[in-house]
N, C-alpha and C positions, 0 to 999 in steps of 0.2 A: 608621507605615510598615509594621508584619507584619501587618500585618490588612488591608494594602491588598490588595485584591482586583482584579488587571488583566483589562481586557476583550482579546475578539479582534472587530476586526470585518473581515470579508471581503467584498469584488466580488465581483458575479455576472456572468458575462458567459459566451461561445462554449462557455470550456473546461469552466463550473462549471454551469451550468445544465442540468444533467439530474439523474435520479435518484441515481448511486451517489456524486457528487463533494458534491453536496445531504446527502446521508446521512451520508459522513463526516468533512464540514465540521462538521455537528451534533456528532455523535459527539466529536470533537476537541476543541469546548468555545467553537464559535462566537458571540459574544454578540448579534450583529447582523449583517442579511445587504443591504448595500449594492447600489441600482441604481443605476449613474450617467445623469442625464438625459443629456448628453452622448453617449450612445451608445447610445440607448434611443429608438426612434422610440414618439409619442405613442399611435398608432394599435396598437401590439402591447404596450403597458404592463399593461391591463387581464386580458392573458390571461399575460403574465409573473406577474403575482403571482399569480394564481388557481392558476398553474403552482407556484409556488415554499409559497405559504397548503397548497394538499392534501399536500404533502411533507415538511413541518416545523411545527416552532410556535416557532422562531426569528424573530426582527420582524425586520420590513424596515424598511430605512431608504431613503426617496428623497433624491438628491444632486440640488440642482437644477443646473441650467446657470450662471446667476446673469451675475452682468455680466462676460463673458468673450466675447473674440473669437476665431473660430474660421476656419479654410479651406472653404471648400465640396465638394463632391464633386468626385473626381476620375476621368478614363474609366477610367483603369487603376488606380486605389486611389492612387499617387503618382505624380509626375514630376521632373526634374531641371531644373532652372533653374539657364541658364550666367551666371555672372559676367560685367556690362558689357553684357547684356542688357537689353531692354523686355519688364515684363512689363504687365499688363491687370488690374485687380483688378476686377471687377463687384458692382451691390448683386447682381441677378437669378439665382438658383441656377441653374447651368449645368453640365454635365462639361468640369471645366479641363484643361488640357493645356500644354505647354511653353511658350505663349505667354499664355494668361489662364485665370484664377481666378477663384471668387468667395469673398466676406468672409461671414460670419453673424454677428449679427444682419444682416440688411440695410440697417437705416439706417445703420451701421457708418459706411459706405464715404461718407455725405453728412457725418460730420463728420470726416473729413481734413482734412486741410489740405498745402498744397505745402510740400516741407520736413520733412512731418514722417519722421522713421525707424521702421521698422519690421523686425524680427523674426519670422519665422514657424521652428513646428516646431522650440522649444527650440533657439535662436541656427543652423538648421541652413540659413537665409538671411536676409541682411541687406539692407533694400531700401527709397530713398528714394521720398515720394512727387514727380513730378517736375510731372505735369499733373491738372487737375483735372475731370471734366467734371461734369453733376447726379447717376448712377447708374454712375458707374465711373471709376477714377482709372489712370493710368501710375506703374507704380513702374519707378523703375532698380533692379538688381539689381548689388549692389557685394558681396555676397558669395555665389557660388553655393554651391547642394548640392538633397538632397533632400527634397522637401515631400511632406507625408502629407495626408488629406482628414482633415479633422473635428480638424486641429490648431492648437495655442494660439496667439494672435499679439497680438505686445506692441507697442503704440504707447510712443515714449519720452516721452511727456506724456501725465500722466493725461485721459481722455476720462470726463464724465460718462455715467452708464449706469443704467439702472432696478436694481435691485437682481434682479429675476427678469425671465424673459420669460416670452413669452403659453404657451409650450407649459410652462412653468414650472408655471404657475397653474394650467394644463390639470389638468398630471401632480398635484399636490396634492389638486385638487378630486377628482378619481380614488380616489387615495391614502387619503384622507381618505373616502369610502365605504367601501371598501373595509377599512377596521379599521385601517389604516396612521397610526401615530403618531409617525416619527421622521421629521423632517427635515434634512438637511443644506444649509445655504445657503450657495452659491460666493460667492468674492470679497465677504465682509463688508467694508464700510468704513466705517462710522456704526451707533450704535446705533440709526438710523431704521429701516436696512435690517432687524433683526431683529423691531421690532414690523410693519416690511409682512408678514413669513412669516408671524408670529404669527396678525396677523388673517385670511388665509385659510385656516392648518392649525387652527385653532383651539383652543378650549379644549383644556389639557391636554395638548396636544403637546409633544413633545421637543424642541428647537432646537439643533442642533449648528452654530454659526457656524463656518467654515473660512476661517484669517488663510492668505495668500498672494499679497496685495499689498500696498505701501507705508501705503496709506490705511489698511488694516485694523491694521496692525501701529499707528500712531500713534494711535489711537481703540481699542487694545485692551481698556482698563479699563473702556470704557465699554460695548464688544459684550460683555466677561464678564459684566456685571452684568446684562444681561437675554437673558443665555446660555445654557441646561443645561450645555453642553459648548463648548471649544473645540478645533477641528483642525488642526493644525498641518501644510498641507500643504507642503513643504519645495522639491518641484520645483516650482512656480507662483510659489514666493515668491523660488527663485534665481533668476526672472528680471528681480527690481527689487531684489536683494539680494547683494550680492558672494559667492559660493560659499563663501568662508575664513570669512563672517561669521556664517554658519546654524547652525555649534552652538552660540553661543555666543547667538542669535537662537533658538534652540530653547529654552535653558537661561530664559532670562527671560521667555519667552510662558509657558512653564511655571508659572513662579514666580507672575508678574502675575495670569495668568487663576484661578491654586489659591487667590489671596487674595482674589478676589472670588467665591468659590464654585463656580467653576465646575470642572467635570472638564475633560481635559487629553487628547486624541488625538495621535498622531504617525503621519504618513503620507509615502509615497512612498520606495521604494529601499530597504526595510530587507529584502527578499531577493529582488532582481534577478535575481541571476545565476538563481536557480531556475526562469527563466522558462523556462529549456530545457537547464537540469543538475538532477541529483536532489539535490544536496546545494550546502551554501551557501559565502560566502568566509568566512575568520576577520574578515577587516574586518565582513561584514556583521551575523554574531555579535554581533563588541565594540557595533559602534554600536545593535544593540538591547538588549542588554545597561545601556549608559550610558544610552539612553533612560529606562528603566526606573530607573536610579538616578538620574536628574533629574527623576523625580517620576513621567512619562506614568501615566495612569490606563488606558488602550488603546493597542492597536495594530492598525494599520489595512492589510490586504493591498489591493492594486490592482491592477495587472496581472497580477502573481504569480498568482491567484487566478481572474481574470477571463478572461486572454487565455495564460497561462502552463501549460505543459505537465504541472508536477505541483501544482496548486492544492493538495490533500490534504496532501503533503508540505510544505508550503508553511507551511499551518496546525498542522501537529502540530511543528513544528520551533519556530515561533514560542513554542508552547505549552511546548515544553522550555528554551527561554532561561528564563522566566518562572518555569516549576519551579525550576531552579536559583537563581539572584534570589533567591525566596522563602525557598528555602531556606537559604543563604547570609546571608538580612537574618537568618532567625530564628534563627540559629548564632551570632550575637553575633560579638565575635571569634576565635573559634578558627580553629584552620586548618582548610584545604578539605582534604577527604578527595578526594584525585584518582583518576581508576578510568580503567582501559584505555578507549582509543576505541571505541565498539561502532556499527557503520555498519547494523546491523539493524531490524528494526520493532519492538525493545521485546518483543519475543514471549519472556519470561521461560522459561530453561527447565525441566523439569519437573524439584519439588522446589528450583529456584534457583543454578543451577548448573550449567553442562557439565562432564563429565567427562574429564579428558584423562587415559587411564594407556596412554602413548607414551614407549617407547625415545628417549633425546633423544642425541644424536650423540657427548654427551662422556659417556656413563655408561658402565658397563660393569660387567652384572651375573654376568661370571664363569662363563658358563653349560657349561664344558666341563667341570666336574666335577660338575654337578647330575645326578639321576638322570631320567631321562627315561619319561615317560607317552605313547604314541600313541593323539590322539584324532582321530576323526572330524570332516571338513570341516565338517558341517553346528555343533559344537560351538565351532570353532576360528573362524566367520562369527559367533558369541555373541561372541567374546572380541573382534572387530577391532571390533564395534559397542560394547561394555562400555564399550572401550579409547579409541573417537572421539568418543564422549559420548552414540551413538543412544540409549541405553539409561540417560543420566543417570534416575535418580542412584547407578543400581546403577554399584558396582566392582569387581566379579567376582560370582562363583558365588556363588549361596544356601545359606545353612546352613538347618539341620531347623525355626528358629524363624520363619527369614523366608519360606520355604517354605509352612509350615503356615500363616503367617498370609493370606499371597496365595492360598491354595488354601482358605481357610475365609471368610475376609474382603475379598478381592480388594483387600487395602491392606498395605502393609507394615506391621513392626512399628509406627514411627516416626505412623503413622496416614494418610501419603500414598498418593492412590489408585497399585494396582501391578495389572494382573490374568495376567502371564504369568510362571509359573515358567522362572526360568534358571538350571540346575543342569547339571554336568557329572558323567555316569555314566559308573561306570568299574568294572571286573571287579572281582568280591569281593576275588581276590587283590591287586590293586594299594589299593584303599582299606584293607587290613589291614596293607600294606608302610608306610604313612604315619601321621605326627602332626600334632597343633597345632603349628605354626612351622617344620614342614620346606617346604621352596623346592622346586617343581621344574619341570623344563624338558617345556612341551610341545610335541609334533612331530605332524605329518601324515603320513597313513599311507605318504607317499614319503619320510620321514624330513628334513624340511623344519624347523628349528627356526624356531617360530611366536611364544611365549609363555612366560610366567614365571607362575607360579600360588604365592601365598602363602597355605600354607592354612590355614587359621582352621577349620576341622571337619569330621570325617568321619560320616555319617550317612547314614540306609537306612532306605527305607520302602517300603512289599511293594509289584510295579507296580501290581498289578489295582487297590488302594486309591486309589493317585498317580494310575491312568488315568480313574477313578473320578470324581474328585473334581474333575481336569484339565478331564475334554472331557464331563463328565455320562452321560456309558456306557463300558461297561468289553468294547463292541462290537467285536471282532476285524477288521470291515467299515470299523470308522472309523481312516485311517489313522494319525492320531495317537495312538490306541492302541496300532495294531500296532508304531507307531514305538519307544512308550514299552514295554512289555512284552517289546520285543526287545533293548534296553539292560539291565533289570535296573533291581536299588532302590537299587545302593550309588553314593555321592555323595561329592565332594572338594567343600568352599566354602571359598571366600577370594578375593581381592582379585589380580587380574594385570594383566602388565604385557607391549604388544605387542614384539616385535622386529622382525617384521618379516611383513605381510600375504600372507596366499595369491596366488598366478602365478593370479589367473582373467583369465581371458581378454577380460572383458568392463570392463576400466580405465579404456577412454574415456570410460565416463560414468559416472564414480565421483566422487564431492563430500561430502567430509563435512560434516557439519553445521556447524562453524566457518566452511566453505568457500561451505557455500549460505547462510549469512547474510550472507557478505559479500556474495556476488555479489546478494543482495534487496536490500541496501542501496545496493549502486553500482547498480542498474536504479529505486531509488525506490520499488522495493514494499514498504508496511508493512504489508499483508494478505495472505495469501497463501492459496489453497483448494490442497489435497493430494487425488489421486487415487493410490490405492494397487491394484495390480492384479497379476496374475500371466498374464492370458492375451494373446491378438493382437488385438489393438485391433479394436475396431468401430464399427459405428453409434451402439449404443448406448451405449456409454463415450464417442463424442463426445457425443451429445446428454446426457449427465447432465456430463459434465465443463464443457463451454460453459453450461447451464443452473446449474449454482453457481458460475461467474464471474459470470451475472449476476446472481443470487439474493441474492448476500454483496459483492456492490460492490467486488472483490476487488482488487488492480491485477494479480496474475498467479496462473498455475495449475504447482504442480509436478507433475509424470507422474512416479510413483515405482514401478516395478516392482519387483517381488522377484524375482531373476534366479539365488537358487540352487537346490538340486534339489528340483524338484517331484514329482507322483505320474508313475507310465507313464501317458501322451499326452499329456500338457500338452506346449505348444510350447518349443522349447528355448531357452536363454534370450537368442540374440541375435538371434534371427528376432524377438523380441517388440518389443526396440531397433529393428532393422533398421522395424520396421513404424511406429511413432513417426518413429522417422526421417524416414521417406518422407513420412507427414505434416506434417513440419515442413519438410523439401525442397520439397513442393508449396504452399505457403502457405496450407494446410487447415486449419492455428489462425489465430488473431487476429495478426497480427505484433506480435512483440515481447510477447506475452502467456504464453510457456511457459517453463518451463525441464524438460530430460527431465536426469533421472538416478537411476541407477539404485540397489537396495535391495541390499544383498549380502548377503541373511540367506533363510531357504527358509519354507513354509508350514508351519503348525504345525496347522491346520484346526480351532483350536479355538473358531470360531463367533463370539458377543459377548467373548468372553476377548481374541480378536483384534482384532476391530473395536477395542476401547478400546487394547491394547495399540500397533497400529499407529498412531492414531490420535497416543497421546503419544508414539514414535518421532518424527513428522512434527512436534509442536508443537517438539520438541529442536531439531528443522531449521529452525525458525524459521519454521512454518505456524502462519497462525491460525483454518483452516478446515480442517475432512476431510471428504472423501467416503466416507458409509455406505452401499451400495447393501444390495437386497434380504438378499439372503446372503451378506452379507460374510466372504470368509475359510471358509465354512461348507463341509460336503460330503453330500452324498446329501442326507436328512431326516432329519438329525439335531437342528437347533435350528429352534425356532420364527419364525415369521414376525414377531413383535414383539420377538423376544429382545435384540435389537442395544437397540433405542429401551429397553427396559426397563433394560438395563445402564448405559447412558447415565446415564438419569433417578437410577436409583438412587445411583449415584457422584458425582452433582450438577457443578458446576462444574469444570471441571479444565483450565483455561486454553486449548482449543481446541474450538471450536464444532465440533459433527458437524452435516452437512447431508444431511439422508436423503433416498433413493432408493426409491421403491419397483419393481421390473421394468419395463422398460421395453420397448415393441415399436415398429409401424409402423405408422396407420393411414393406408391406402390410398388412403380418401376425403376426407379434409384433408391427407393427404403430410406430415404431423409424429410427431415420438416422441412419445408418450403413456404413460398410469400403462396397461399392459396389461387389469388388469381392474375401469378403468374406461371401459374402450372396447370395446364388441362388433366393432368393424372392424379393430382391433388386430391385426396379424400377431406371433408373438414370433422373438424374435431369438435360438436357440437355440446355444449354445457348441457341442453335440454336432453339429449339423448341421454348424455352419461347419470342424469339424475332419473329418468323412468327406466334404462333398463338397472341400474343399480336396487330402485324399489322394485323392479319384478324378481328382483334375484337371477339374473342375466348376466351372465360372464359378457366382457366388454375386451375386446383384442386388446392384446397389450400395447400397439403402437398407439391406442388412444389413451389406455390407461394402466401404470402399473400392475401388473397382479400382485405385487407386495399392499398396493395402495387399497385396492378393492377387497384384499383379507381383512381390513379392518374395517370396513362398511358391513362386509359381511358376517364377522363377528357380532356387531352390534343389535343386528337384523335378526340374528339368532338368539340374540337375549333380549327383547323385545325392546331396545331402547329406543328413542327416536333419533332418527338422522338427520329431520328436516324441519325447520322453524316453521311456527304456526304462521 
């Protein structure tokens, strides 16, 4: 049993059948990709799998129809049928409605008989037959509710039935061109039924027999023995099978069919509720869980999957029951190692670990007698990120070793990729005031007690070397130099602790990373693409941001600004919100596709240092995707135009896919964003423009910039506020 290896096999249907649900159904660990004939017209079969064959090389399994009676079409999809009513069953397909239906097969309805009861729509109406005629019979209807098209109906006395029907046969023969070697056969009742599939899937087919009625279950030993598989599907079989009696009915099909060789499926209901919540019941857990220690060799998603809102989730949830299981079988007896609930997408964070070094409500670190340091916003926005884990796995300030190694090797000591020094400088005289293991209190330059700094070392390296080595020029033009040259070389490191965060003004959309992961996990996103930005939204940051939602099959996109101080004329930071805003106001993203919150950390412009350094910020937050545009983070011409992808490349894996950008404009004559210069029609879509004609008060075309977005620069403008940093 540890070396048993469980399958996933999932429906395809409305919600899975395109590209990105196809992708990370694979990805997930799908072993077979399920079409039910049932719900599968004969006539679009051929261009489904041609569909599903170019997108994967996961097999398909056809489900046939088999001997099952079904409702016929209905005008409006369902109707209600009142209790103590007449209704009309017909063989002749027809759109039914509150007074007659029709049966499928169509000979169906010619072997009735008066008297007998029927069931339609999973017990959801009970109805005698009353009259008979040659092609339509009267039912009375002794329990009303409501009937769906294309649903199950049980006669209380077995009716014989072909084991397949003609669109059966159709879909096989199909199938069977087509490279298709897994069959699943409804309603098995006789080992006859499984040599008919046989002989027209032919040589070398799969046969998954599926027990779900009385006959199948009594002839089980003998469908195993010329079986591959048997499926156990659970709803079809509650319908000739007392409901309290199915796991215990689950537990012996198991048994019986694994001792005549065959493998073991379990289907129907093992996560329901996901059909339109992101996450499952504990019931639904337990019972796949116990599936699995009753032997199942697979499990089988249906509707979940097919018709169900988060298919994906669906399948990687499955897929963590089965982890654990395994893990668990191959632990012997010991005890479970239990770990906090985590409602995230698995998005490990960098290095394996979030860092929380937070003030917690009953400590109290005594800080009226520590001597106090005033540092700089931009230093003290380091320490509330250190402190919320943005920044895992760092716990404060760099000392001279782990400095030097990120500034030579862009990896920490430890060998994990790091490429942004985070070091707090401080005047000569205050790093000569301190030692190893002295505490101190640090404040904002309003005298705002912020942080606790435990320092572990004091060190100093000349700027021009640090600027040097930092942003690859020691360029007085590049502002990260002038930034770092204007601080000085002397350094406090060691390990802090927050008190209590900066009054910025900009709260409402502040979420730390513990925060955005929950909130991916209650929305059902376990992929997530990150856009990282600092200016006013435009054209082109829509079309590159919607273009890697659909590029990485994502389920949503975070919009993460950096909202603290930037250079003079970047826009200030809540016009940047406000313009996001407005976008999501107007239903200008995908509904239900964004989340905006904001970065509270400033630009450091150090080119690919940044791009990777932002990039694991975002995997922290539980992103599995980043957007790298052209010049990410960059300024003037100082890095090269492959420098990002070069950095990338060189640091190899590091748990968060970057999806590159290259410039983007607006060609005129297709009206779509494009790679700018690989289109001569290409207009580009210039920052510098959008910020002088927005100050002249200049309407800007909307393919370069919202007119939703531009109402709120323009409001601002009219109440004399500023829009652009000093």
């Amino acid at each position: 049993m540890n070396d048993r290896q469980v399958e996933l096999l999932c429906t395809l249907g409305p919600a899975s059948l395109n590209d990105r649900v196809i992708h990370w159904l694979e990805r997930a660990g799908t072993s077979l990709l399920r079409l039910n004939l049932s719900h599968t017209k004969i006539e679009d079969l051929e261009r489904i799998v041609n569909f599903i064959q170019r997108r994967t090389s996961v097999p398909i399994c056809l489900d046939t129809e088999g001997a099952q009676i079904r409702t016929g079409p209905l005008a409006d999809g369902k109707v209600t049928v009142r209790e103590s009513r007449f209704l009309t069953a017909r063989a002749r397909p027809a759109a039914g409605g509150q007074f007659s239906i029709s049966l499928y097969p169509a000979y169906i309805v010619g072997k009735l008989q008066v008297g007998d009861f029927i069931s339609i729509d999973f017990n959801a109406v009970l109805a005698q037959v009353v009259e008979k005629d040659d092609d339509e019979v009267v039912l009375r209807v002794l329990n009303g509710g409501e009937v769906g098209q294309n649903k199950a109906v049980t006669v209380q006395r077995e009716i014989e039935m072909p084991p397949t029907t003609e669109k059966d046969l159709a879909a096989i023969s199909i199938g069977a061109r087509m490279g298709i070697r897994h069959f699943a056969l409804s309603f098995a009742r006789r080992a006859s039924d499984v040599d008919a599939i046989r002989a027209h899937a032919g040589a070398g087919a799969t046969v998954i027999s599926k027990i779900e009625c009385l006959s199948g279950l009594r002839n089980l030993g003998a469908i195993a023995e010329k079986s591959d598989a048997i499926l156990i599907d659970r709803g079809d079989l509650s319908r000739e099978v007392p409901i309290e009696q199915i796991p215990e009915v689950q537990k012996s099909i198991i048994q019986q069919a694994k001792a005549h060789g065959a493998k073991v499926y379990v289907a129907t209901n093992l996560l329901e509720s996901m059909t339109s919540a992101p996450t499952p019941t504990r019931a639904e857990v337990n019972d796949i869980y116990n599936t699995l220690v009753d032997g199942a060799d697979g499990l089988v998603l249906a509707a979940e999957t097919a018709i169900g809102q988060y298919p994906v989730n669906c399948a990687r949830m499955v897929v963590k029951v089965v982890q654990q299981f395994q893990q668990n079988v191959s632990g012997g007896a010991r005890a479970i190692e239990v770990r906090p609930s985590d409602l995230t997408s698995g998005i490990e964070p960098h290095g394996g670990r979030l860092v929380s070094r937070t003030l917690g409500p009953a400590e109290d670190l005594a800080i009226q007698d520590m001597p106090v340091i005033t540092v700089s916003d931009d230093e003290l926005t380091d320490v509330e990120q250190i402190a919320r884990g943005t920044f895992s796995p760092l716990c404060g300030f760099m000392d001279k070793a782990c400095l030097e190694s990120v500034l030579e090797h862009n990896r920490l000591p430890s060998g994990l990729a790091w490429t942004m020094p985070i070091v707090l400088p401080v005047p000569k005289e205050s790093a000569s005031r301190f030692a190893t293991g002295d505490r101190v209190l640090l404040t904002s330059t309003s005298g705002l007690p912020h942080s606790v700094l435990d320092i572990s070392e004091t060190h100093q390296l000349e700027p021009e070397v640090l600027a040097r080595k930092w942003f690859g020029t020691d360029s007085r033009e590049h502002p990260g130099v002038a930034r770092v040259l204007a601080r000085g070389g002397h350094f406090l490191a060691g390990n802090v602790t927050l008190i209590q965060p900066l009054p910025v003004p900009y709260r409402r959309y502040d979420l730390t990373p513990v925060q955005l992961r929950m909130l991916f996990g209650h929305k059902g996103w376990s992929r997530v693409v990150a856009f990282h930005g600092r200016n006013l939204v435009h054209r082109g940051h829509e079309a590159i941001q919607i273009a890697a939602l659909d590029r990485t099959y994502a389920d949503g996109l975070l919009i993460s600004p950096v909202i603290g101080h930037a250079k003079s004329g970047d826009f200030v930071p809540h016009l940047i919100l406000d313009g996001y805003q407005a976008m999501l106001d107007y239903g200008i993203y995908p509904p239900g596709k964004v989340v905006l919150a904001s970065f509270i950390t400033y630009p450091r412009f150090a080119g690919p240092r940044e791009a990777v350094f932002t990039a694991l910020c975002r995997k922290n937050m539980g992103c599995s995707h980043f957007i790298v545009g052209r010049d990410h983070t960059g300024v003037g011409g100082f890095y090269g135009a492959n420098a990002n992808r070069e950095l990338f490349d060189e640091l190899g894996d590091l748990g968060i896919e970057p999806i590159f950008f290259d410039a983007v404009g607006y060609d005129t004559q297709s009206e779509r964003y494009v790679d700018i210069n690989a289109c001569t029609t290409a207009r580009s879509i210039s920052g510098t423009e959008i910020r002088r004609a927005l100050k002249a008060g200049e309407a800007l075309p909307n393919w370069m910039m919202r007119s939703e977005v531009q109402d709120v620069v323009r409001a601002e403008l009219m109440m004399k506020h500023a829009v652009f940093q000093d």
